[in-house]
N, C-alpha and C positions, 0 to 999 in steps of 0.2 A: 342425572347420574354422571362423575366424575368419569369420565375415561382412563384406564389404565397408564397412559401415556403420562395424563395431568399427574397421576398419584405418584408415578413416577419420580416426578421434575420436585414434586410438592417432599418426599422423601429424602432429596438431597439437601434441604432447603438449611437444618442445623448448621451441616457442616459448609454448606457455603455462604453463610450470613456472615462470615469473618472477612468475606473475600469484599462484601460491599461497606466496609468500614471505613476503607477510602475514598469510597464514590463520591464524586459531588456533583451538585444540584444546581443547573439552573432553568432558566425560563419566564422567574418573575422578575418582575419591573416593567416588561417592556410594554405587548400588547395586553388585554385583560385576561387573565387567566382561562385555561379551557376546561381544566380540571385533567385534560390528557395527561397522558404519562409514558415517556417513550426510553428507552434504557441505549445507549451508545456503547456497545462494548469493542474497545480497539485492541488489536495486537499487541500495540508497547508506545507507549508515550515518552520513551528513550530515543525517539526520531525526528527529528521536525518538520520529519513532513505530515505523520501524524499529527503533532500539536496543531499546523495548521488547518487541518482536517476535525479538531476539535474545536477550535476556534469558530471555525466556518459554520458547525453545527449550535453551537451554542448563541452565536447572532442569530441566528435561522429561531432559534428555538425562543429566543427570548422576543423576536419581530411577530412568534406567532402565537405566544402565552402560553406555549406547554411546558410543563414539567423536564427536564431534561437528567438522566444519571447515567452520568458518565463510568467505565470501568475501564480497567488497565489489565491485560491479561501478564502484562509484563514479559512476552513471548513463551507463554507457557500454555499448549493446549489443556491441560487436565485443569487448570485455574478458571480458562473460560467455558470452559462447560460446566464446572460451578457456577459461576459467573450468571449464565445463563437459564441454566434453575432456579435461580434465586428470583431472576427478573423476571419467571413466567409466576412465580408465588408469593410475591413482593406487588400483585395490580399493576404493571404493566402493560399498556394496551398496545405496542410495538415496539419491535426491536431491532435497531440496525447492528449489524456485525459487518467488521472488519476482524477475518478468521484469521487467528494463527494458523491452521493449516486447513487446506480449503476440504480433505478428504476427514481431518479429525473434529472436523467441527458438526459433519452432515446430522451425526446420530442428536447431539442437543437440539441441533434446529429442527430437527426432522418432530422433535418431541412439542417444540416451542409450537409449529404451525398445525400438528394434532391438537393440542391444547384449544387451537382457533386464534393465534396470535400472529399476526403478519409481521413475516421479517423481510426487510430491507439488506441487501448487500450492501460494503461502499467499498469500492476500490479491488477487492478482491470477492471473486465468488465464492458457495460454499457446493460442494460436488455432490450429485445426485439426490438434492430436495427441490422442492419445489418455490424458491424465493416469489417473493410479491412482485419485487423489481430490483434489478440490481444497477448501480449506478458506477460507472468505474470508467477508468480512460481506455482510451483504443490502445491496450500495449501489444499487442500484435503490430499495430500501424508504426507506433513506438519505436518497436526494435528494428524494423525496417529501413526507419529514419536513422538510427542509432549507427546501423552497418555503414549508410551511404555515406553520413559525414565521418566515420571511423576510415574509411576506402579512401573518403577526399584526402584528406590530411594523410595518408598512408604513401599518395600516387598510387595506391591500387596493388601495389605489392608488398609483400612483406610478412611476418610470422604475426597471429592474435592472441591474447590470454582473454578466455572468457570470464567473468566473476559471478555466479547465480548468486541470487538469494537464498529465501528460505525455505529449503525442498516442501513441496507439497503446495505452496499456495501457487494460487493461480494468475500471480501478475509475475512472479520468475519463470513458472511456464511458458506465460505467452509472450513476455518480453525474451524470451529464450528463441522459444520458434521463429518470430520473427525476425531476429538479427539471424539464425541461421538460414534462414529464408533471404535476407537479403544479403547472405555471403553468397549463397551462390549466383551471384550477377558479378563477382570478382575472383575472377580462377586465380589472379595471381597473389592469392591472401591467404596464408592457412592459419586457420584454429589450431593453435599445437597445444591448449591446457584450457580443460575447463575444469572447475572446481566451485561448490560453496563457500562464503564467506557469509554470508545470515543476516545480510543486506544490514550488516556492522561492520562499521569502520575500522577500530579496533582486530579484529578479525581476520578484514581487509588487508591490513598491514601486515599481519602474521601469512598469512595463504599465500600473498603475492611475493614478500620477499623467500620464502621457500620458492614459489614456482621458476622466481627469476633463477636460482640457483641452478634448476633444471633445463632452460630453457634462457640462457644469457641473452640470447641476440635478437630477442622478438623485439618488434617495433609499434607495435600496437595493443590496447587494452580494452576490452567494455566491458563495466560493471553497470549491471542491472538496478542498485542505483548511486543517485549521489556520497551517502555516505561512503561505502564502498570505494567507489573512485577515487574519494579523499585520501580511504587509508591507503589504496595502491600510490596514489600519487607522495606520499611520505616514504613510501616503500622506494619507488623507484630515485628519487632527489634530485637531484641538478639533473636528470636523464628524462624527466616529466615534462611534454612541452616542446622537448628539444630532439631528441633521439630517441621515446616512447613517445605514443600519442596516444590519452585518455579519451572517453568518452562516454559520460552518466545518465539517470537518469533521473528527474524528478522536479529540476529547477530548484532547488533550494536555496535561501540567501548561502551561503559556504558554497555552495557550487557557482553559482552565476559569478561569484567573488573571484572563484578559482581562473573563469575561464577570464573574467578582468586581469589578472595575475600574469595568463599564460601557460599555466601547468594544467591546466584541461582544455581540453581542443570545443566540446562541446558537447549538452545537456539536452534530453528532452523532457520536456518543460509539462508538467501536468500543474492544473489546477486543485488542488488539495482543500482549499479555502470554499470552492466551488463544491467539490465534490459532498462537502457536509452538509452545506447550504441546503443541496437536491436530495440528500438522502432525509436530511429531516421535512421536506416540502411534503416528497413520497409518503413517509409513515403516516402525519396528517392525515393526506389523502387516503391513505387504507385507512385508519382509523374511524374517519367517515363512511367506507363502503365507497367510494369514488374508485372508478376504473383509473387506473397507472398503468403508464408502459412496463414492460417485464422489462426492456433492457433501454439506459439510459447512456450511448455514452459521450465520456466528456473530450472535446479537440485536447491532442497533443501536440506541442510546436518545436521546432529543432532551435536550438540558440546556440548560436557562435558569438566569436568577438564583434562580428559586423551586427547585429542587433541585440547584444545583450544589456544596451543602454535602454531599451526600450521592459527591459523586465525589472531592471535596476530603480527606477526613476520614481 
């Protein structure tokens, strides 16, 4: 007998078969096909740290012969819970997400893993279910890192502008927490604006030249991540580098460029390429019934001008 849950997810399945018209497939060529079937549904493929986290999953996918469809929520929670219906009534035998919000994603997953379908985190948790394993970087360790070289480049005094991301998930959380965490080891630094920008560049650039208006003389900036950073670093101009001092996150080729440039002081550097690699390794693994760790995570590393030759290269 179907569970109520399945009937559920099986219900939305019309109206969200429009949403899988862009998906694409891969996984053959590589090793001999498994016949698996694993669904990748990310936030927004409008990032490039995303694309490299798609990239990363799609070699994975094709080195291990499964099926691979990819989805774009395009930063739209009500699209990925389509999304995700679709993939539990479309044979799906796991599913990673990468949640537009880690609190609006629980109830589809919630529905995915009643169904008996193991889902995989990447990069961001989803809040109060029960994932298979989640794989994502230390951004608590992150933001920590994020405060101390933002302090370096500061001398340790001076005013901050925070930049979050995208309220709800949980890597602006904990990249939050711990840069506030490791402000306080710098009495002489204040946080005078924190605000969203939706870890868009674009955005970026509008939030931060309002806040400079408020707040003229701050000397320091962290955006949670690269994009972000870029568009404050447009906002701020000839003052980037020189008399503000940025600092992002995620290593991006645009970011490591910037801080070659000098208009970002420095990036913490996650593996994005890595990170799909291991979430597709994972779903396998549940697919089989193989024990996985619940939490998987990946090193983050601080890059300044003194080793950013070595991310470059």
């Amino acid at each position: 007998m179907k569970s109520s849950s399945f009937l559920k997810i099986a219900a939305l399945t019309a109206t969200a078969a429009l949403i899988l018209a862009g998906t694409t497939a891969c996984g053959r060529g590589g090793a001999e096909a498994s016949g698996d079937k694993i669904v990748l549904a990310i936030s927004t493929l409008n990032n490039p740290f995303f694309v490299e986290l798609r990239d990363g999953a799609e070699a994975a996918a094709a080195e291990a012969g499964v099926e691979l469809s990819i989805v774009d929520a395009q930063n739209d929670s009500a699209t990925q819970a389509n999304q995700l219906a679709t993939a539990a009534s479309s044979g799906a035998q796991a599913v990673i997400i990468n949640p537009v919000d880690s609190d609006a994603a629980a109830s589809a997953v919630g529905d995915l893993i009643t169904a008996g379908i193991p889902v995989i985190g990447v990069d961001r948790t989803v809040t109060g279910v029960d994932l298979a394993s989640l794989v994502a970087s230390d951004n608590v360790a992150g933001g920590r890192q994020a405060a101390d070289e933002l302090a370096k480049a500061m001398g340790e005094a001076g005013t901050v502008i925070h930049l979050q991301g995208v309220a709800g998930t949980s890597a602006s959380r904990e990249r939050g927490a711990g840069f506030e965490e490791g402000m306080l080891a710098y009495p002489g630094i204040t946080v005078v604006a924190t605000q969203t920008a939706n870890f868009d560049r674009a955005a970026a650039l509008d939030v931060t030249t309002n806040l400079l208006q408020s707040n003229p003389g701050v000397t320091g900036l962290f955006a949670e991540n690269d994009e972000m950073a870029l568009g404050a670093i447009q906002a701020l101009g000839a003052k980037a580098g020189t008399e503000v001092f940025v600092v992002g996150f995620d290593g991006t080729a645009d970011g490591l460029a910037a801080i070659e440039a000098g208009t970002l002081v420095a990036t913490i550097a996650q593996q994005p390429a890595e990170l799909g690699k291991l979430a597709i390794e994972f779903a396998v693994k549940a697919i089989k019934g193989e024990a996985i760790e619940t939490t998987v995570p990946v090193e983050v590393v601080s890059v300044t001008k003194t080793n950013v030759g070595d991310f470059t290269k």
